[in-house]
OpenMM code with the backbone's topology and positions (N, CA, C; nanometers):
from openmm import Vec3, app, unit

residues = "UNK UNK UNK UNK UNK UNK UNK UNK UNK UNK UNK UNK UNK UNK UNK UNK UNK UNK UNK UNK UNK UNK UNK UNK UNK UNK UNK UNK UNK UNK UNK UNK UNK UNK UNK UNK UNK UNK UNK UNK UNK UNK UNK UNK UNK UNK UNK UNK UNK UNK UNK UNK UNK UNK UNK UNK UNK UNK UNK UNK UNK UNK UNK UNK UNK UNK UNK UNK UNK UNK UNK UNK UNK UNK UNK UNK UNK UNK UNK UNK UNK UNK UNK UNK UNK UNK UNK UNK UNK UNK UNK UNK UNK UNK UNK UNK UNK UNK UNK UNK UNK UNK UNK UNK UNK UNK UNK UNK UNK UNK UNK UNK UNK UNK UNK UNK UNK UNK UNK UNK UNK UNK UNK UNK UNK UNK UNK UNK UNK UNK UNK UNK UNK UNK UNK UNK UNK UNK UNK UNK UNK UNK UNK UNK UNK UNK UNK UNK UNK UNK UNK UNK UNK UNK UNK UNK UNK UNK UNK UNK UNK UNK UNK UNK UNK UNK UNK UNK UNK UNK UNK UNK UNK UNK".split()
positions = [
    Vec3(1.6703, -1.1748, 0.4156),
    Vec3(1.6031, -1.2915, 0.3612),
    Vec3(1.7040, -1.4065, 0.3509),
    Vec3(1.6267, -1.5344, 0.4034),
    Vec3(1.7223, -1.6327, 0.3702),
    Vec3(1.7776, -1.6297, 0.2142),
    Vec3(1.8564, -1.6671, 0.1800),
    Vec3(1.9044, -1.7431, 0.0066),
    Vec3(1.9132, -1.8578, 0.0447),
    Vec3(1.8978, -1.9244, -0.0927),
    Vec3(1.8921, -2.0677, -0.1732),
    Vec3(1.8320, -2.1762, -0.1032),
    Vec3(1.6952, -2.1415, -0.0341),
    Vec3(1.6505, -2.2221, 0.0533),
    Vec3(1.5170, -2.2868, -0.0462),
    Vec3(1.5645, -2.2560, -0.1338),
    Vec3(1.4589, -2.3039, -0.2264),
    Vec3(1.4755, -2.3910, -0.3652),
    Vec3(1.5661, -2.4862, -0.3162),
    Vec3(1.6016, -2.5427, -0.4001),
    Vec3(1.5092, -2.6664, -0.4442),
    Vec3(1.3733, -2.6793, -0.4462),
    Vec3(1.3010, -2.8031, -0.4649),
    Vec3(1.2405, -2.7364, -0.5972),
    Vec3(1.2014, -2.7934, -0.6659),
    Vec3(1.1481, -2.7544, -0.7949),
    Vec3(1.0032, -2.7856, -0.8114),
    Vec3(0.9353, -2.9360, -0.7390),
    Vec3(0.8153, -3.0266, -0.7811),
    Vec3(0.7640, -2.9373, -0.6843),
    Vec3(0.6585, -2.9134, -0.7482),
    Vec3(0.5164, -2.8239, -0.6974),
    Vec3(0.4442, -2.9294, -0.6357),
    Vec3(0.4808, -3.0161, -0.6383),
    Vec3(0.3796, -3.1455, -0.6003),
    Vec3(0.4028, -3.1252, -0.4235),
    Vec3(0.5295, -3.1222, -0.3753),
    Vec3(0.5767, -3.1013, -0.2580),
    Vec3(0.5038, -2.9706, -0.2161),
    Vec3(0.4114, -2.8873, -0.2464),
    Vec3(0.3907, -2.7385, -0.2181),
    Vec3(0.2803, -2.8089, -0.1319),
    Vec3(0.2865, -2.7515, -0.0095),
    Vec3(0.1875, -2.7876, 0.0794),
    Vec3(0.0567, -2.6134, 0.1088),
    Vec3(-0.0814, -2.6442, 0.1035),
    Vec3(-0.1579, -2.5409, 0.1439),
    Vec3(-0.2329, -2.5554, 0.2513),
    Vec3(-0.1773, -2.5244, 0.3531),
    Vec3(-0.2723, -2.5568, 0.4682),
    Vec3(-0.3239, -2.4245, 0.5460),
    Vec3(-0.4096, -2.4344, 0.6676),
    Vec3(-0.4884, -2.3281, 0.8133),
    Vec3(-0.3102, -2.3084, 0.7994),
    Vec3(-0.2726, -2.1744, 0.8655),
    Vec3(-0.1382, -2.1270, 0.9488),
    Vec3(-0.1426, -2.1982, 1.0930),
    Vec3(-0.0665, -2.1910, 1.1482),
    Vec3(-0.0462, -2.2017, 1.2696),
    Vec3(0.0454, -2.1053, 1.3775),
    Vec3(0.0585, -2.0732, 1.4662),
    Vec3(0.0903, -1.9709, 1.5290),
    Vec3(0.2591, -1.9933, 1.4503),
    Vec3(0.3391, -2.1130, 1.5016),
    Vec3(0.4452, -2.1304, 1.4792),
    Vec3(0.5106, -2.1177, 1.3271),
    Vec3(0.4189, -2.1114, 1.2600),
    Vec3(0.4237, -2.0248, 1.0992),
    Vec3(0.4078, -1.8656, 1.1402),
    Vec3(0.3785, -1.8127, 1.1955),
    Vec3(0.4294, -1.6498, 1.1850),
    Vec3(0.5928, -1.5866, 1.1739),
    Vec3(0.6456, -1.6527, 1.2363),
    Vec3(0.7961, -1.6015, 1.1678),
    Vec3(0.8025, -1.6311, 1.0401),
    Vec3(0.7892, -1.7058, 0.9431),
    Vec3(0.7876, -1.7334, 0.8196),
    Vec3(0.6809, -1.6035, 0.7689),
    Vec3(0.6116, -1.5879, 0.7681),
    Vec3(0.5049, -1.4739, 0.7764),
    Vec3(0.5340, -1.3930, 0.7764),
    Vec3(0.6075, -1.3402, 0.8617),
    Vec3(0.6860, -1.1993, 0.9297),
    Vec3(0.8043, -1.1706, 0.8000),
    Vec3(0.8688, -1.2694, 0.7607),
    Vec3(1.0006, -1.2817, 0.7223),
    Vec3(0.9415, -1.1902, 0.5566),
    Vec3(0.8301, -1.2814, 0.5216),
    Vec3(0.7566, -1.2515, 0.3947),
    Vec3(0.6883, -1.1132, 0.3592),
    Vec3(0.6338, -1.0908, 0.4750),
    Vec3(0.5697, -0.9710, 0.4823),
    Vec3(0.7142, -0.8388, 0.5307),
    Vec3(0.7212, -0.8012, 0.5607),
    Vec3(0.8931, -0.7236, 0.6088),
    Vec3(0.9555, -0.7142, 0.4653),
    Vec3(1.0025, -0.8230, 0.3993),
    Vec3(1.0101, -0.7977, 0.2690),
    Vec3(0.9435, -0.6819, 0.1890),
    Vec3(0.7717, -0.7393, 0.1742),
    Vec3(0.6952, -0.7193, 0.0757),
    Vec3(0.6872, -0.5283, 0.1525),
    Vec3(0.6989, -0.5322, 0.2961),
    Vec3(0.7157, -0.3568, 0.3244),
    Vec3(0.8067, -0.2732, 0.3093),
    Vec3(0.9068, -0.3315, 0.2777),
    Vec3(1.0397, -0.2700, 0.2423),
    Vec3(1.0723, -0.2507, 0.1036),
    Vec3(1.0687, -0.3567, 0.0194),
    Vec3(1.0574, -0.3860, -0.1425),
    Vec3(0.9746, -0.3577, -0.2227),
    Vec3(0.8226, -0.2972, -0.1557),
    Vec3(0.7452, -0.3272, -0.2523),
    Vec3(0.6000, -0.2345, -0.2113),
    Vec3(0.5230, -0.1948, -0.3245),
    Vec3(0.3946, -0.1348, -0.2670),
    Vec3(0.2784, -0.2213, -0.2440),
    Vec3(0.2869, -0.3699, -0.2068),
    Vec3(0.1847, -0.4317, -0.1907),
    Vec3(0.1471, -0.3939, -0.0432),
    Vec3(0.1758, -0.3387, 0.0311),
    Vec3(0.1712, -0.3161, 0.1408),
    Vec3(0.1320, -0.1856, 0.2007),
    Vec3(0.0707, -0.1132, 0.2615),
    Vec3(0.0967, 0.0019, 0.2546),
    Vec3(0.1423, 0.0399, 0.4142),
    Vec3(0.2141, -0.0814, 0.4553),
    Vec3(0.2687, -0.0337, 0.5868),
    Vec3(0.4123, 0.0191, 0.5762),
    Vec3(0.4180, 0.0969, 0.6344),
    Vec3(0.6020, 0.1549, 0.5974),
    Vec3(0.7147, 0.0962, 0.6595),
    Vec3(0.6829, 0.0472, 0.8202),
    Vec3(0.8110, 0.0228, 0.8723),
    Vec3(0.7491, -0.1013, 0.9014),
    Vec3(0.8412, -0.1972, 0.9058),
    Vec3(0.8998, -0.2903, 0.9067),
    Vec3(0.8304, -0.3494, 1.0763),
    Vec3(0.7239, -0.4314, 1.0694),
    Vec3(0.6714, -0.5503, 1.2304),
    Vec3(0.7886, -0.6192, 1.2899),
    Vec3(0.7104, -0.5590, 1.4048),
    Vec3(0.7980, -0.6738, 1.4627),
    Vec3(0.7065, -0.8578, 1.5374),
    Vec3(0.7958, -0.9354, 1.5430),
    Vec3(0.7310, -1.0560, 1.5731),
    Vec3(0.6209, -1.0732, 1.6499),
    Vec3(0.6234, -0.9666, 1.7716),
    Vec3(0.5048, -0.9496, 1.8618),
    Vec3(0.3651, -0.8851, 1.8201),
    Vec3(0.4265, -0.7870, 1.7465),
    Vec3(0.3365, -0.7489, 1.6174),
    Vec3(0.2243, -0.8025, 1.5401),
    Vec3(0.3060, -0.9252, 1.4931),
    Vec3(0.2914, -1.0061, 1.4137),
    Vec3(0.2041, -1.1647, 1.4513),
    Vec3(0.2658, -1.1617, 1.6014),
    Vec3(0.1205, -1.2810, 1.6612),
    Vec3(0.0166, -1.1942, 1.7056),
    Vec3(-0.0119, -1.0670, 1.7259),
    Vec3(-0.1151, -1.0093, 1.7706),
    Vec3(-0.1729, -0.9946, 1.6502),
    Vec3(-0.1350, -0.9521, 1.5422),
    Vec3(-0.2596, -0.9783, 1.4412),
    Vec3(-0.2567, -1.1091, 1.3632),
    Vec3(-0.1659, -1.1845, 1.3560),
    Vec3(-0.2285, -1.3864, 1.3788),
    Vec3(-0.3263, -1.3919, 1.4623),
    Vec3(-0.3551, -1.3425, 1.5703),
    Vec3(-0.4794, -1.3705, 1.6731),
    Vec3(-0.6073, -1.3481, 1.6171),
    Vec3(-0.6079, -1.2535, 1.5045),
    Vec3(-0.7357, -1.1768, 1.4332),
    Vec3(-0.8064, -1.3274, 1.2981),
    Vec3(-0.7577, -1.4503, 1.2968),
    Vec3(-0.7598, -1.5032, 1.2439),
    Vec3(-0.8347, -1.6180, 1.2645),
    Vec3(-0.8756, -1.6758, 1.2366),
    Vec3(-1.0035, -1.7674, 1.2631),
    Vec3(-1.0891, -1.8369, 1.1708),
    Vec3(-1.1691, -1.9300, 1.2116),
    Vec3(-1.2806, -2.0188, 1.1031),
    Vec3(-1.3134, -1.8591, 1.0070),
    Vec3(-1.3743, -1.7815, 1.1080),
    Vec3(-1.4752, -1.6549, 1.0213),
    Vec3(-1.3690, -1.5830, 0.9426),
    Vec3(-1.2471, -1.5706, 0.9375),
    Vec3(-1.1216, -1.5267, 0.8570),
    Vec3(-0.9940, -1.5937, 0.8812),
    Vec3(-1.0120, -1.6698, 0.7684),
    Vec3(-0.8551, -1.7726, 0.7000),
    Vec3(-0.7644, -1.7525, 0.7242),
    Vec3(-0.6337, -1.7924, 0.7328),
    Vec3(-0.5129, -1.7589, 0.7328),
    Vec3(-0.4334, -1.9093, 0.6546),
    Vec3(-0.4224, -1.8959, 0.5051),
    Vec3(-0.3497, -2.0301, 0.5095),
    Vec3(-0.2153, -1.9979, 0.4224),
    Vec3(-0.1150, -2.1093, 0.4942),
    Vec3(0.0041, -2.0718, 0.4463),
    Vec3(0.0169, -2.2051, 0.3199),
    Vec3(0.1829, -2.1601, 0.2366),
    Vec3(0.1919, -2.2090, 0.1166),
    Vec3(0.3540, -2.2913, 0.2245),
    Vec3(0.3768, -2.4506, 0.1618),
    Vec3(0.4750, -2.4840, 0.2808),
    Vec3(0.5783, -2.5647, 0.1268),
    Vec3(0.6451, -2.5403, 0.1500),
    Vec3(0.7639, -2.6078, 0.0664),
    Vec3(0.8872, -2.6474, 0.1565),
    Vec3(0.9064, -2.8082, 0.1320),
    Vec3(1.0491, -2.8293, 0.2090),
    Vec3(1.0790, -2.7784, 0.3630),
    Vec3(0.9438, -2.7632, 0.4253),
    Vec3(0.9502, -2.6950, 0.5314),
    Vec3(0.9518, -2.5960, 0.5803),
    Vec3(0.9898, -2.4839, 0.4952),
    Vec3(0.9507, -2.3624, 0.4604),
    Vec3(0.8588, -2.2881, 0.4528),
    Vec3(0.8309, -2.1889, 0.4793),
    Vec3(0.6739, -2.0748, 0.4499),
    Vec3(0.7055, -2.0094, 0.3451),
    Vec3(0.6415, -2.0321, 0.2190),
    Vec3(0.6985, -1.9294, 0.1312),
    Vec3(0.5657, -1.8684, 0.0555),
    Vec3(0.4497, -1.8775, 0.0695),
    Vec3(0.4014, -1.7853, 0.1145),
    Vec3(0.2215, -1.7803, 0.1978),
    Vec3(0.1893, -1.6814, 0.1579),
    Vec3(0.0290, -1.7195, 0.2629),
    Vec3(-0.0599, -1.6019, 0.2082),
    Vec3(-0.1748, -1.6128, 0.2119),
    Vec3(-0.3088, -1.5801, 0.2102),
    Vec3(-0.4309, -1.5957, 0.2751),
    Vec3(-0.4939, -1.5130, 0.2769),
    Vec3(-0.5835, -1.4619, 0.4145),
    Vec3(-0.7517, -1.3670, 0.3584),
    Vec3(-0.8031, -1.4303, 0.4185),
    Vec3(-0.9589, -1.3164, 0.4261),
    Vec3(-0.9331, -1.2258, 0.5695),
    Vec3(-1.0152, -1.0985, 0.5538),
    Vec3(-1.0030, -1.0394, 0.6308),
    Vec3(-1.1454, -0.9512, 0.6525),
    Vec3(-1.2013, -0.8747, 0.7054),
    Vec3(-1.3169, -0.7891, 0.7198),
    Vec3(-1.2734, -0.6447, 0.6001),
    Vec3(-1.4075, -0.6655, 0.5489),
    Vec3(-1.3747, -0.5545, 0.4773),
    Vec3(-1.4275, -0.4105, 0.4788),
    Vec3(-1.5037, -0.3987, 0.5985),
    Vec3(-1.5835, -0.2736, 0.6063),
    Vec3(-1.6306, -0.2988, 0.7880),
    Vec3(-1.6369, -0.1921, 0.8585),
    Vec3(-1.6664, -0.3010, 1.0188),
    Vec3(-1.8231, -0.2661, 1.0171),
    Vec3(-1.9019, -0.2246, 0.9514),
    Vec3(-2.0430, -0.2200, 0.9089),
    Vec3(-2.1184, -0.3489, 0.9110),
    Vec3(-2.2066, -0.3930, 0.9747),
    Vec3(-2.3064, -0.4928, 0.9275),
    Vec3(-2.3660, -0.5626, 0.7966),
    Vec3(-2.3765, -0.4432, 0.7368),
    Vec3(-2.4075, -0.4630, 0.6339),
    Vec3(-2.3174, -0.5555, 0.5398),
    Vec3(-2.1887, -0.5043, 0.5785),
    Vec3(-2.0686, -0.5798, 0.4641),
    Vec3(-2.0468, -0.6720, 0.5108),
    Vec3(-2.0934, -0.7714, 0.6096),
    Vec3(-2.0697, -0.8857, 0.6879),
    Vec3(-2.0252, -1.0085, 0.6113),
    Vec3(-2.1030, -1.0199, 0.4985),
    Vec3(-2.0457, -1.1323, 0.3541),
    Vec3(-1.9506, -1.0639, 0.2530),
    Vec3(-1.9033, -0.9768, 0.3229),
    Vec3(-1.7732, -0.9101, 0.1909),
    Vec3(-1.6544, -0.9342, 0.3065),
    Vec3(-1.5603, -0.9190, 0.2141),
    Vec3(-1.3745, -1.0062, 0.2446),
    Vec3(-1.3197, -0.9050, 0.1721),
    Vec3(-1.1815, -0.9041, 0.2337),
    Vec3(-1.0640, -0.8641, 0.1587),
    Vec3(-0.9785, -0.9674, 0.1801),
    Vec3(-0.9200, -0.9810, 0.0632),
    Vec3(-0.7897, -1.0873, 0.0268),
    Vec3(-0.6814, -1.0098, 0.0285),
    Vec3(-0.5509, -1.0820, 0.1162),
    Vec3(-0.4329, -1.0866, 0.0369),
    Vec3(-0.3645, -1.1797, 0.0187),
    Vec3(-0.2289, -1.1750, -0.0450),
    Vec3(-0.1395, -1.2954, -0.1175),
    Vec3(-0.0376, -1.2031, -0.0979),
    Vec3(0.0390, -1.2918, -0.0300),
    Vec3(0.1761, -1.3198, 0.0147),
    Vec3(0.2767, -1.3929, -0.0499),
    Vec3(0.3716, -1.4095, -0.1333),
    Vec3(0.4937, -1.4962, -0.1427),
    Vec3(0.6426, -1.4374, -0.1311),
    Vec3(0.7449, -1.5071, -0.0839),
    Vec3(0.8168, -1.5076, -0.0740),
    Vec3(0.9269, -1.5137, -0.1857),
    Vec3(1.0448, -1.3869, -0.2213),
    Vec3(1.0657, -1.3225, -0.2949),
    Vec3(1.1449, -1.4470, -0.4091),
    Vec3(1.1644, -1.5688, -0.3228),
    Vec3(1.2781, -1.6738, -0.4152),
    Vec3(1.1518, -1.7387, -0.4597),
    Vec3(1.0302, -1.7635, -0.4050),
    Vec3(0.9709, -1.8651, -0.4695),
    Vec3(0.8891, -1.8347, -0.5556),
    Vec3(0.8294, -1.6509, -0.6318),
    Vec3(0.7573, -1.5928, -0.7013),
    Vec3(0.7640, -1.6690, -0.8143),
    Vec3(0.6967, -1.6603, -0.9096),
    Vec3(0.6849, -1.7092, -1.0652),
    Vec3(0.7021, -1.8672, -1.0883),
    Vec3(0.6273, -1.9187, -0.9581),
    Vec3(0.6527, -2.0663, -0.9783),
    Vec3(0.5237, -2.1045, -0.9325),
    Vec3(0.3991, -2.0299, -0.9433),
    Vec3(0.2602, -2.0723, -0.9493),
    Vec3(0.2042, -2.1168, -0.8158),
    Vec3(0.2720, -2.0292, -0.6845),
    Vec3(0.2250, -2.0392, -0.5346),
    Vec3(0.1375, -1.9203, -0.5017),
    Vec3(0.1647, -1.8068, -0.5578),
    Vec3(0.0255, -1.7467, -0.5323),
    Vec3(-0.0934, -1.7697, -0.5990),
    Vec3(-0.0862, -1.7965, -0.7279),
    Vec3(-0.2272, -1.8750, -0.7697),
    Vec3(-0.2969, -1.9341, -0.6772),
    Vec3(-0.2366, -2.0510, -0.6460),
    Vec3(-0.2996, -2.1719, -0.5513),
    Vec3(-0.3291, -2.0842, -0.4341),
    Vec3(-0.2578, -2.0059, -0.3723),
    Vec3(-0.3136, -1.9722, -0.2567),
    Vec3(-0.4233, -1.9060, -0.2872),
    Vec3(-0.4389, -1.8140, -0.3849),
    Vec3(-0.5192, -1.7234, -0.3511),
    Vec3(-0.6997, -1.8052, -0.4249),
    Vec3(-0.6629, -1.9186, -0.5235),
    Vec3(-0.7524, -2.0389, -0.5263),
    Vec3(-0.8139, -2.1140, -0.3725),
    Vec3(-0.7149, -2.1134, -0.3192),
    Vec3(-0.7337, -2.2172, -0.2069),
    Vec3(-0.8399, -2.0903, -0.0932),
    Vec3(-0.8193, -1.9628, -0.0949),
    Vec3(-0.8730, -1.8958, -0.0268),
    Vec3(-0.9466, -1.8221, -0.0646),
    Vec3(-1.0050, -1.8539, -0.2355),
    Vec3(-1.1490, -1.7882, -0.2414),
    Vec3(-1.2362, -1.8990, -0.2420),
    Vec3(-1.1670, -2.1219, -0.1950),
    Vec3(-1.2247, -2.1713, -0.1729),
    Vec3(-1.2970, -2.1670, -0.0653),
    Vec3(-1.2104, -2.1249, 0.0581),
    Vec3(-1.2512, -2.1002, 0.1745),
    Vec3(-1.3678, -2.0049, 0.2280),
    Vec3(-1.3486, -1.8820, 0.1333),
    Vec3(-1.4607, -1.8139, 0.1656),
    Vec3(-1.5695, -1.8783, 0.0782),
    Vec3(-1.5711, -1.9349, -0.0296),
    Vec3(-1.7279, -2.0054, -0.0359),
    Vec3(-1.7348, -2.1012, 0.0429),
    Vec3(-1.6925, -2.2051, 0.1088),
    Vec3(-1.7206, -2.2250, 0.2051),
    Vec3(-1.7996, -2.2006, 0.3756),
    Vec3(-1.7644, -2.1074, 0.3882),
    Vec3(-1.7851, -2.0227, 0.5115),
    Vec3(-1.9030, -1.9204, 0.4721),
    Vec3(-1.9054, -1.9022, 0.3319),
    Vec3(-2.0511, -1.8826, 0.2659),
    Vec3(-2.0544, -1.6942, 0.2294),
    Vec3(-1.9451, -1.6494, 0.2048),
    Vec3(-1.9036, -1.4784, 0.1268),
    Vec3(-1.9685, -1.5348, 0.0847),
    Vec3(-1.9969, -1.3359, -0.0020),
    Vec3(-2.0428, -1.3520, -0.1137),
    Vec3(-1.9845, -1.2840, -0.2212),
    Vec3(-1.8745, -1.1747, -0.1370),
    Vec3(-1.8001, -1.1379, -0.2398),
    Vec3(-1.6675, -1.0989, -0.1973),
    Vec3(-1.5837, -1.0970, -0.2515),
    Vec3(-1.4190, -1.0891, -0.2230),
    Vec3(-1.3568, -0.9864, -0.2567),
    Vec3(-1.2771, -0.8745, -0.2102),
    Vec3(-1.2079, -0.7260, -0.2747),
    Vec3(-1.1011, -0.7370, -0.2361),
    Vec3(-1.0372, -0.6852, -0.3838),
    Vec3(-0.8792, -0.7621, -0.3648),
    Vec3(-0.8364, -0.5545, -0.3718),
    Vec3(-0.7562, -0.4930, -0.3099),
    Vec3(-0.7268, -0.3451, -0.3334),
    Vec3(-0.5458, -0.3762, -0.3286),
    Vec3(-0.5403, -0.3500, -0.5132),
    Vec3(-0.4138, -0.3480, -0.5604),
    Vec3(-0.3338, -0.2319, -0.5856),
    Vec3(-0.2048, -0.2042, -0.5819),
    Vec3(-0.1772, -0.0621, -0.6144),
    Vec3(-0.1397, -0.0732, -0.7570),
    Vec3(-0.1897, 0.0267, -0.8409),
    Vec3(-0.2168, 0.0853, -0.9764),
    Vec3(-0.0496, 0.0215, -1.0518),
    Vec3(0.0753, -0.0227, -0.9854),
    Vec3(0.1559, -0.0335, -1.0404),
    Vec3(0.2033, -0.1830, -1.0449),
    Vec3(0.1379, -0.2781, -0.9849),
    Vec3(0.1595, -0.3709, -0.8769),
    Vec3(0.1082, -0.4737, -0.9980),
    Vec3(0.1249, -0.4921, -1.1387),
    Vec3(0.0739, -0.5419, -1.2689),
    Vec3(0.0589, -0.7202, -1.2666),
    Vec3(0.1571, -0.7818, -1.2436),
    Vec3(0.2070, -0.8920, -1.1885),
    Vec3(0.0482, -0.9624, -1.0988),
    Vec3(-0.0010, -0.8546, -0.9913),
    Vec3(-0.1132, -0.9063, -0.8697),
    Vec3(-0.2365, -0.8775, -0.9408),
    Vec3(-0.2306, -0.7753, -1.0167),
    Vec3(-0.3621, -0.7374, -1.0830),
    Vec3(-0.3934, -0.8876, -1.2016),
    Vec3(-0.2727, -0.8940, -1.2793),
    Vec3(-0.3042, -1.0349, -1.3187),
    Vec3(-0.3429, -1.1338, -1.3283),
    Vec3(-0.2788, -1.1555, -1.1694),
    Vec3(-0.2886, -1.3012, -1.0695),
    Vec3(-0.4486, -1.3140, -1.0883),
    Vec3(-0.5214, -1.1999, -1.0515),
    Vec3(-0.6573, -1.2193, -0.9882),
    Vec3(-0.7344, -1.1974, -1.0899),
    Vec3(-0.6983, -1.1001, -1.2039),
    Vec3(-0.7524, -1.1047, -1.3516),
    Vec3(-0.7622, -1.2750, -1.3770),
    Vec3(-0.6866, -1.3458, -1.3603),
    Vec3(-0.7246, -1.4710, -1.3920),
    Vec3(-0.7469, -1.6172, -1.3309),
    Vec3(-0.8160, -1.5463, -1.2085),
    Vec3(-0.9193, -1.6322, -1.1376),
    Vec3(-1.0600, -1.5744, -1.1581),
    Vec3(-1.0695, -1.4381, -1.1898),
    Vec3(-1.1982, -1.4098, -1.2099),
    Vec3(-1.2297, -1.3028, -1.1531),
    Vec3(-1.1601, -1.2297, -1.1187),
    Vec3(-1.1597, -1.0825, -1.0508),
    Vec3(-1.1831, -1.0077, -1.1270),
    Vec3(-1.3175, -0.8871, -1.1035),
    Vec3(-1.3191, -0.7596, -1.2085),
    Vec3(-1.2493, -0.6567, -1.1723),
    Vec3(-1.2111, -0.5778, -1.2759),
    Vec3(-1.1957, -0.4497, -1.2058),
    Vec3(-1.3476, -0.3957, -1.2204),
    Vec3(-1.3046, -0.2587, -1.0893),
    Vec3(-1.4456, -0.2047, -0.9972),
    Vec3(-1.4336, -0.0480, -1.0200),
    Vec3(-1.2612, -0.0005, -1.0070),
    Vec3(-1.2686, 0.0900, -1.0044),
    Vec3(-1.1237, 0.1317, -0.9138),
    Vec3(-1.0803, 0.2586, -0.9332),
    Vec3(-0.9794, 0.3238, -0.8682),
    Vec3(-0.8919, 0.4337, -0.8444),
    Vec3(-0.9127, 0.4433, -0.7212),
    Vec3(-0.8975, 0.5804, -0.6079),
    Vec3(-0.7735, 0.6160, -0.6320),
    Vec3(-0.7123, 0.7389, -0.7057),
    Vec3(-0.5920, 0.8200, -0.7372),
    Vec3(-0.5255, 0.8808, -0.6334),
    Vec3(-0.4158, 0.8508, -0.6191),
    Vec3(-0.3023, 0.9235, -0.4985),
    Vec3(-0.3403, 0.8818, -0.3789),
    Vec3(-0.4595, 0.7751, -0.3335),
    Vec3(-0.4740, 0.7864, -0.1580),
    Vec3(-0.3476, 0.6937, -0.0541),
    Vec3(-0.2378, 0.6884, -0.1322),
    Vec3(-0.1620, 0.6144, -0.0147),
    Vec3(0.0392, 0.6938, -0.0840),
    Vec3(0.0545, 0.7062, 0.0006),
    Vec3(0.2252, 0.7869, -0.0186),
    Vec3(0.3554, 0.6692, 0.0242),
    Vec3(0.4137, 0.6308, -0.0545),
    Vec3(0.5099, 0.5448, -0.0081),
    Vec3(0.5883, 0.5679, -0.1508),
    Vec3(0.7720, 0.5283, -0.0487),
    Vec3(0.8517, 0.5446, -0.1921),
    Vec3(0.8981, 0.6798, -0.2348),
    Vec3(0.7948, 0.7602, -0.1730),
    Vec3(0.8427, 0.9087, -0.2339),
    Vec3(0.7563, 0.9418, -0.3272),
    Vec3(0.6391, 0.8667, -0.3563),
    Vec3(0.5427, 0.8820, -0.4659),
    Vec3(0.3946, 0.8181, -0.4347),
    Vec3(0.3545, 0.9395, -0.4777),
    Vec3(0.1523, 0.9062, -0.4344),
    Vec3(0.1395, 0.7883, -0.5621),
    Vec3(0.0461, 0.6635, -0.4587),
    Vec3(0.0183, 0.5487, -0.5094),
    Vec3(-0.1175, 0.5596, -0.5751),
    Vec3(-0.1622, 0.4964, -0.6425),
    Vec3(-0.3112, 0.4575, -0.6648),
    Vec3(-0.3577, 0.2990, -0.6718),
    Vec3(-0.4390, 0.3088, -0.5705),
    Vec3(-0.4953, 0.1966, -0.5619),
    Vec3(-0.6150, 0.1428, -0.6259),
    Vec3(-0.6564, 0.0752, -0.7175),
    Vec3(-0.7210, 0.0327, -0.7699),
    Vec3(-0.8033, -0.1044, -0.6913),
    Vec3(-0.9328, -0.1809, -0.7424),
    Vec3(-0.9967, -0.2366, -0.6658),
    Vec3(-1.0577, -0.3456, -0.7695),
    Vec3(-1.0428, -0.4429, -0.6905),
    Vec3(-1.1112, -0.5303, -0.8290),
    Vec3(-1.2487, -0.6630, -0.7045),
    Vec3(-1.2989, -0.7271, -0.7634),
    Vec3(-1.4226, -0.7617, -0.6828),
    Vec3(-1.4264, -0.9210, -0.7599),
    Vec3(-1.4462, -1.0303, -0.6624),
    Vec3(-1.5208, -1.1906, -0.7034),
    Vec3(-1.6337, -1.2068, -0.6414),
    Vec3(-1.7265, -1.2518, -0.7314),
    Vec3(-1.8746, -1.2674, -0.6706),
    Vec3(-1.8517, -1.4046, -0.6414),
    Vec3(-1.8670, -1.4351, -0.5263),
    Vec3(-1.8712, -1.6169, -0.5073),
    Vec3(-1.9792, -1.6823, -0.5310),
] * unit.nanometer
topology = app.Topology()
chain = topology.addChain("A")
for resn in residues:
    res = topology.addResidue(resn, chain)
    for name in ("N", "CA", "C"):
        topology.addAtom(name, app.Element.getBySymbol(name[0]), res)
């Protein structure tokens, strides 16, 4: 990870915009982190860049991709995604939120993950599932206070770390 590239303080400068292809290394950089450091993820090893524009490609009007831009920087991003490949679930989403490990606790995942349950009312969801892991207190928060319920949650289904995770599930009706 870069250091001290984050030396701007005014949130005012925090830019939320669509990604663009040329924002995936910033992306990559964030996410690689969050798989190595952390159970928000439940991928184990570490993407690589090519990786990483092939599922940028999965992204579109019908699923978001917007990044958080400081000083030129990507520090972090959030995304809708399909949440079931059923018909039926066609107006349900899964969210995630992304930030980058220097710029946490300075009120950029809020906004993103604001800015991208704007998007899906927009585009006209109807409901949003955020699937957090049971330890992950900090994200369960985040979304506790935009308006996320908890729904419910599935004991031991993911292994990382050396220790069975539980993932828990929480739901926004748009």
């Amino acid at each position: 990870m870069r250091s001290s590239f984050l030396n701007l303080n005014k949130m005012e400068k925090l830019i939320i915009r669509k990604a663009a292809e040329e924002d995936v290394k910033g992306i990559l950089e964030i996410y690689n982190y969050a798989i190595v450091h952390t159970t928000a993820s439940f991928d184990i090893k570490e993407q690589s860049l090519e990786e990483k524009k092939l599922w940028f490609q999965g992204y579109n009007d019908k699923y978001p991709l917007l990044v958080a831009q400081l000083g030129g920087e990507i520090v972090g991003y959030s995304s809708l995604s399909s949440f079931r490949n059923k018909e039926a679930y066609a107006r349900t989403v899964e969210n995630s939120v992304y930030v980058h490990p220097e710029a946490q606790g300075k009120g950029i995942a809020k906004r993103l993950l604001q800015a991208i349950i704007e998007e899906g009312r927009k585009i006209g969801y109807h409901v949003i599932i955020a699937a957090i892991t049971k330890e992950n207190e900090i994200s369960i928060y985040l979304h506790e206070q935009v308006g996320f319920e908890y729904i419910g949650c599935m004991k031991e289904v993911g292994y990382k770390f050396g220790e069975w995770q539980d993932v828990c599930f929480y739901q926004l009706k748009l």
